[in-house]
LOBANU-675844 format. One line per field, with one value per residue: x, y, z of N, C-alpha, C, O in turn; residue in three letters; residue number from 1. Coordinates in steps of 0.2 Angstrom, whole numbers, plus 2048, in hexadecimal, padded with zeros to 3 digits. Example, Ala and Ser with C-alpha at 12.3 -4.5 7.8 and 13.67 -1.06 7.14 Angstrom:
REM residues 2
n.x: [842;840]
n.y: [7E4;7F5]
n.z: [827;823]
ca.x: [83E;844]
ca.y: [7EA;7FB]
ca.z: [827;824]
c.x: [842;840]
c.y: [7F0;800]
c.z: [827;827]
o.x: [847;843]
o.y: [7EF;806]
o.z: [82A;828]
resn: [Ala;Ser]
resi: [1;2]
//
This chain:
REM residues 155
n.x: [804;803;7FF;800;800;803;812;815;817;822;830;839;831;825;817;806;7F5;7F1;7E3;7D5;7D1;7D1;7DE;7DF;7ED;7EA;7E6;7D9;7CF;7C8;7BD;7BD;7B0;7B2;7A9;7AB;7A1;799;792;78D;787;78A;797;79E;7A5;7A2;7A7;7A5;7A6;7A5;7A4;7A8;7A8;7AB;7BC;7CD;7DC;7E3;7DB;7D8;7E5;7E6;7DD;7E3;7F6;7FC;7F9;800;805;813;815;819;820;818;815;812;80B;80A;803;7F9;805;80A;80B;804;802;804;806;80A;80A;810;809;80A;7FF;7F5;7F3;7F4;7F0;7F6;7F8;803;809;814;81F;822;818;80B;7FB;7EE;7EB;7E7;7E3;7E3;7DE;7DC;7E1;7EB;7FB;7FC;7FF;7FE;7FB;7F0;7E9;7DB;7D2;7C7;7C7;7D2;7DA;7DE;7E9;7E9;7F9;7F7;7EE;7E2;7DB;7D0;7D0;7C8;7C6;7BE;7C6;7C3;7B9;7BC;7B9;7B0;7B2;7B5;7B7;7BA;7BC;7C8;7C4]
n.y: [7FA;80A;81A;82A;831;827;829;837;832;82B;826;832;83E;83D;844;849;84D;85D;860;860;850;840;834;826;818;812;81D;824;831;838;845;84F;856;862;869;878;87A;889;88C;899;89B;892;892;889;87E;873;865;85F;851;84B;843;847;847;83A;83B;83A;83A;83C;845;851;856;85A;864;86D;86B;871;86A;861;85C;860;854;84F;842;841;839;827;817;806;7FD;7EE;7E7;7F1;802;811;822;832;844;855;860;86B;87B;87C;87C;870;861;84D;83C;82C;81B;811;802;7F3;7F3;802;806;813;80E;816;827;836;847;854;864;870;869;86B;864;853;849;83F;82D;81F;80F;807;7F9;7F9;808;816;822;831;83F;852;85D;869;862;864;85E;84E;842;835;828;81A;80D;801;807;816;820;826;82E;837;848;852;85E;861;862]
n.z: [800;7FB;802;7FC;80B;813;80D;811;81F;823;827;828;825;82D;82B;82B;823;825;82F;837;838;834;82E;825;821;813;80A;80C;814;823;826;833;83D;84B;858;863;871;87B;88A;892;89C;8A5;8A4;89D;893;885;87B;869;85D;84E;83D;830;822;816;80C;801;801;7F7;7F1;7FB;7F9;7EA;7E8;7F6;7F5;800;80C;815;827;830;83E;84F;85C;86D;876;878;878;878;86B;865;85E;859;85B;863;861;866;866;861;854;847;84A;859;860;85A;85A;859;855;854;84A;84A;843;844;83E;83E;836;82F;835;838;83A;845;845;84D;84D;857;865;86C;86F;870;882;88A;888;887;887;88A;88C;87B;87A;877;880;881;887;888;887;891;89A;89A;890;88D;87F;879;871;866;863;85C;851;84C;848;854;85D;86F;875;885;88F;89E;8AE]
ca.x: [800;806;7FE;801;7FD;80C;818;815;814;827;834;83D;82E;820;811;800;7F1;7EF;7DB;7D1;7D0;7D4;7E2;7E1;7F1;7E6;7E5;7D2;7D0;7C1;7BE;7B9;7AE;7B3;7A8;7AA;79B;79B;78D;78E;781;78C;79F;79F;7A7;7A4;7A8;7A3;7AD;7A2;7A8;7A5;7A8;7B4;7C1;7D2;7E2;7E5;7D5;7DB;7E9;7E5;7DE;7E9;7F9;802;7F5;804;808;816;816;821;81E;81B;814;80F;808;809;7FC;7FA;80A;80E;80A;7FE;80A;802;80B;808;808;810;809;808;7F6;7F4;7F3;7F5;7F2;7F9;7F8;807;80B;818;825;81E;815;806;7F3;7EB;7EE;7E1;7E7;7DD;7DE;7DC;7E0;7F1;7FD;7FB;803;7FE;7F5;7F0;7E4;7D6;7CC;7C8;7C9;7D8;7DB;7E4;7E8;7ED;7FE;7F6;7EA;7D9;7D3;7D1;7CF;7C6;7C7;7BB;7CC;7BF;7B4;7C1;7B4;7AD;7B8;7B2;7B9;7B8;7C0;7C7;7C4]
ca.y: [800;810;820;832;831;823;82E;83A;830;829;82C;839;844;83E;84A;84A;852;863;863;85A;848;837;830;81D;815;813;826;827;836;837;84B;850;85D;863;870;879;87D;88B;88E;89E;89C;890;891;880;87B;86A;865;859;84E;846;83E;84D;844;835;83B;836;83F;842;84B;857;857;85C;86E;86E;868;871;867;85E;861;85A;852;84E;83F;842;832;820;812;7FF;7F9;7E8;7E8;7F9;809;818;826;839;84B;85B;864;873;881;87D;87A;86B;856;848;835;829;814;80C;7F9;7F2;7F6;809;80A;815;80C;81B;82E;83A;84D;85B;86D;872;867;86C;85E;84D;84A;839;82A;819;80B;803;7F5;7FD;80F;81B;829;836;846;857;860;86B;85D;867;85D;847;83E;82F;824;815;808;7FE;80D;81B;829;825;835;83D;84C;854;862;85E;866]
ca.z: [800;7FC;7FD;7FE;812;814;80A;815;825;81F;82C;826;826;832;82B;829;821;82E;82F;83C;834;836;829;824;818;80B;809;810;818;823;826;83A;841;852;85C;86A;873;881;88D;895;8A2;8AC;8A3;89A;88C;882;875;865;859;849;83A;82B;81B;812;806;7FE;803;7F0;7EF;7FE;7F6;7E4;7EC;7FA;7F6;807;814;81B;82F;835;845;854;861;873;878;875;87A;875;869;862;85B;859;862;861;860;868;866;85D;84D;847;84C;85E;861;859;85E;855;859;84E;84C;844;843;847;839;83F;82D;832;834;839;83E;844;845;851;84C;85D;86C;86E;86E;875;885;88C;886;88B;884;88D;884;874;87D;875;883;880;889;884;88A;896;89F;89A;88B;88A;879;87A;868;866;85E;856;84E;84D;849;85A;864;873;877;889;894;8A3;8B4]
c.x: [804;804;802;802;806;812;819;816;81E;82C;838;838;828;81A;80B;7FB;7EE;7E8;7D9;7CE;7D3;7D6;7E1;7E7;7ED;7E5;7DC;7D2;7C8;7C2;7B9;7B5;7AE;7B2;7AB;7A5;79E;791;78E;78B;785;793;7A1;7A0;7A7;7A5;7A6;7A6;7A5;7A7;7A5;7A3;7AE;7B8;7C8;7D7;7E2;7DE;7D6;7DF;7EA;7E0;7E2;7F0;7FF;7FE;7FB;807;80E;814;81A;81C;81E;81A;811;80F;808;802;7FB;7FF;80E;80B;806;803;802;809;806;80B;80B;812;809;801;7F1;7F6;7F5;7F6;7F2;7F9;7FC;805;812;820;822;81D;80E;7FF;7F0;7ED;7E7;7E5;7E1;7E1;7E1;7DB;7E6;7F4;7FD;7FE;803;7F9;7F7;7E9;7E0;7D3;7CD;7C5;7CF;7D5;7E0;7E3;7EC;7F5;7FC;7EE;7E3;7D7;7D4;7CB;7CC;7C4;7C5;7C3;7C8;7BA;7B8;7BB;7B0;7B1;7B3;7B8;7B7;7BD;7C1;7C7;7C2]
c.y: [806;817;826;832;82D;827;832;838;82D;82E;832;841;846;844;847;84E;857;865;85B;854;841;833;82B;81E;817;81A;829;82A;838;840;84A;855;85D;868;872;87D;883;88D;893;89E;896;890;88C;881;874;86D;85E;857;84A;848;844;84A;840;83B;837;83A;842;845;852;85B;85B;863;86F;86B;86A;86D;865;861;85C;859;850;84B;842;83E;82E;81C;80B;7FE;7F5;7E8;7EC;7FD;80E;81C;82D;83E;84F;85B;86A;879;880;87B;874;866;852;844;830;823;810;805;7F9;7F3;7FE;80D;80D;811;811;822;833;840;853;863;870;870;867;864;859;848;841;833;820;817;807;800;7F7;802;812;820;82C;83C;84C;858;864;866;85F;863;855;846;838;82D;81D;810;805;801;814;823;82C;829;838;840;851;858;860;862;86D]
c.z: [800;7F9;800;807;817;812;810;81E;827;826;82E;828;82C;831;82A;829;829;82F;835;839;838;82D;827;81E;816;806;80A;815;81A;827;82E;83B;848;852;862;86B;87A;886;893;89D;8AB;8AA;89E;894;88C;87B;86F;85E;853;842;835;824;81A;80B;805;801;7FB;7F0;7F3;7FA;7EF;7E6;7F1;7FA;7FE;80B;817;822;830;83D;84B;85A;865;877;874;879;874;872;863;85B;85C;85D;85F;865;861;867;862;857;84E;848;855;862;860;85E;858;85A;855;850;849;846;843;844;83A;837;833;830;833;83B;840;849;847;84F;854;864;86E;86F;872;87A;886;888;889;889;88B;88A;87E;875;87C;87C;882;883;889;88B;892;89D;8A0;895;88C;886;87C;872;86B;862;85A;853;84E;84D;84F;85F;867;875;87F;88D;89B;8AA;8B2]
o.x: [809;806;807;807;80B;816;81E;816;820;82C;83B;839;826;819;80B;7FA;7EC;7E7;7DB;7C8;7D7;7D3;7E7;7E6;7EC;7E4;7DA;7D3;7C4;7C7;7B4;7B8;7AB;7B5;7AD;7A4;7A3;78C;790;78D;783;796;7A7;79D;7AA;7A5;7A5;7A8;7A1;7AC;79F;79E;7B3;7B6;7CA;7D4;7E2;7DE;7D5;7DE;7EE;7E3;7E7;7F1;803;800;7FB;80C;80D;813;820;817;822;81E;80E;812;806;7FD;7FC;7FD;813;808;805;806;7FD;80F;800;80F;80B;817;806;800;7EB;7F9;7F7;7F9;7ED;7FB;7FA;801;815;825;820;81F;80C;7FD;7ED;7F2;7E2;7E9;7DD;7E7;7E6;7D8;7E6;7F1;7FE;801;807;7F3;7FC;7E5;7E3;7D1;7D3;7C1;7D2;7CF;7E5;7DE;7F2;7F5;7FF;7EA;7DF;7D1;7DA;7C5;7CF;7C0;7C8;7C4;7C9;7B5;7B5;7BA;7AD;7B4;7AE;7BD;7B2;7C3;7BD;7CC;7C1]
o.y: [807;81A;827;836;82F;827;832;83C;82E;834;835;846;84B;848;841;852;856;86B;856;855;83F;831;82A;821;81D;81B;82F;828;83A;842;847;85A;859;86D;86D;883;882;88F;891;8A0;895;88E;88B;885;86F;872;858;85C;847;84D;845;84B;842;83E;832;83F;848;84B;857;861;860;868;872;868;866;86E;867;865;856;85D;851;84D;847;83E;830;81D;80B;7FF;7F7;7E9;7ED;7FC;810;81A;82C;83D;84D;857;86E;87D;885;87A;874;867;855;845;82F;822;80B;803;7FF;7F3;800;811;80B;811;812;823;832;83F;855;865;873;872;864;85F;85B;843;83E;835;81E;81B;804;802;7F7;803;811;821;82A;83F;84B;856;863;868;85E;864;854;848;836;830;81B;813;805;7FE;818;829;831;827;83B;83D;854;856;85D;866;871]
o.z: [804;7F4;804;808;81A;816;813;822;82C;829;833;82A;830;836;828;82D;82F;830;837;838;83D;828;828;819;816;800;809;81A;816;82A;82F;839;84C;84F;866;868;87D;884;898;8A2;8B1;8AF;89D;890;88F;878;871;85B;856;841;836;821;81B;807;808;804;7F9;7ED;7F1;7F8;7EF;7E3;7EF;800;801;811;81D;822;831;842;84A;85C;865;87C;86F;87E;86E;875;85D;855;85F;863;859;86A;85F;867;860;855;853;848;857;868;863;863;853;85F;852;856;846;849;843;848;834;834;839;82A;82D;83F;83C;84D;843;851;856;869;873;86F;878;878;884;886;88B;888;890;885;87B;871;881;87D;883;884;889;891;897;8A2;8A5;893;88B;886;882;86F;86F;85D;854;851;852;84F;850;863;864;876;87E;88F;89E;8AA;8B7]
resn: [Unk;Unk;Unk;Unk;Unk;Unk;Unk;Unk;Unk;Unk;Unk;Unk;Unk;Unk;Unk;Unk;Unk;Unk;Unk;Unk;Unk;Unk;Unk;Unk;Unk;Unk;Unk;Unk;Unk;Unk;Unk;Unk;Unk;Unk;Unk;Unk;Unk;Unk;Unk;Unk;Unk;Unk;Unk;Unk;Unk;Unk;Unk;Unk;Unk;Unk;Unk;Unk;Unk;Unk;Unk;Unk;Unk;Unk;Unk;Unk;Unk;Unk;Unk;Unk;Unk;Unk;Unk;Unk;Unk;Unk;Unk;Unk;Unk;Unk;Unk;Unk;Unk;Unk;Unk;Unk;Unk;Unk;Unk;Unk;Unk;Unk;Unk;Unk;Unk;Unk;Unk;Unk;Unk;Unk;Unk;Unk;Unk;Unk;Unk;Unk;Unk;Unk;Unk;Unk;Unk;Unk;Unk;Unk;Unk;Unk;Unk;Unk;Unk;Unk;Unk;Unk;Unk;Unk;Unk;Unk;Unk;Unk;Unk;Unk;Unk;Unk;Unk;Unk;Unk;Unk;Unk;Unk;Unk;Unk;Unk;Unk;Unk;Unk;Unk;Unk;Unk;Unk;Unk;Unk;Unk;Unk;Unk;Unk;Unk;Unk;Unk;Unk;Unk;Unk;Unk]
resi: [1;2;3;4;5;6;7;8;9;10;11;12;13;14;15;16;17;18;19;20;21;22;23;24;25;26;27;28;29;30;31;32;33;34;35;36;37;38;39;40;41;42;43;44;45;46;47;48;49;50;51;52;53;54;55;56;57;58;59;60;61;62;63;64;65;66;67;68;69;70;71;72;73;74;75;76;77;78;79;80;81;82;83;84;85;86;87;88;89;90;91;92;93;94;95;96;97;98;99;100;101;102;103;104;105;106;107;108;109;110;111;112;113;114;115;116;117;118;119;120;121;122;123;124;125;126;127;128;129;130;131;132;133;134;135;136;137;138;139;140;141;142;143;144;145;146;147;148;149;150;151;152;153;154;155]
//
């Protein structure tokens, strides 16, 4: 398998597409929507994560050729075989949580605009947590239905 996504993912460069999505190999690129809601009347912030639409990498690509972010590890964790890999993007502001296998080709990547980089993580079942740098937001990722992310602030 070899698409655009892998080339990129390749360890000299480690990028990927800089929008709020979920990467696979193959170059299927499923597009996210993440709100944040605010309710004035008590302080709160949620927030909500759904699945926007499928596309390709080359279709990003062919209007955007710069989408690529790089990335930079900051944790991992073991997972069936290989590791789900956390860190930031960039500009700063950014995440990313990523699924190699065991020769660290990438299975999966999914890339947050705005959760600041990804500090800790750790597998439960088939529960992904992830938690940002400064310890106010956890990621929670169904591993057997990837589009299944809740998103929640902390304290």
């Amino acid at each position: 398998m070899n698409s655009l996504i892998m080339e990129h993912w390749s360890a000299e460069q480690r990028e990927m597409p800089g929008m709020n999505c979920i990467a696979f190999a193959d170059g299927t690129v499923t597009i996210l929507d993440i709100r944040t809601y605010f309710d004035p009347n008590n302080n709160e912030r949620t927030l909500s994560v759904s699945p926007l639409c499928d596309t390709t990498i080359d279709s990003i690509v062919k209007y955007n050729p710069d989408c690529w972010t790089m990335v930079d590890a900051w944790a991992s964790v073991d997972y069936q075989g290989g590791e789900v890999i956390g860190g930031d993007g960039q500009m700063g502001n950014e995440g990313f949580i990523a699924c190699t296998d065991a020769a660290d080709r990438l299975v999966w990547g999914i890339f947050f605009e705005g959760t600041n980089p990804i500090q800790k993580l750790s597998v439960s079942g088939n529960s992904l947590i992830a938690i940002n740098e400064h310890d106010e937001l956890r990621v929670e990722i169904n591993l057997d239905h990837l589009v299944d992310i809740k998103m929640a602030y902390l304290g």
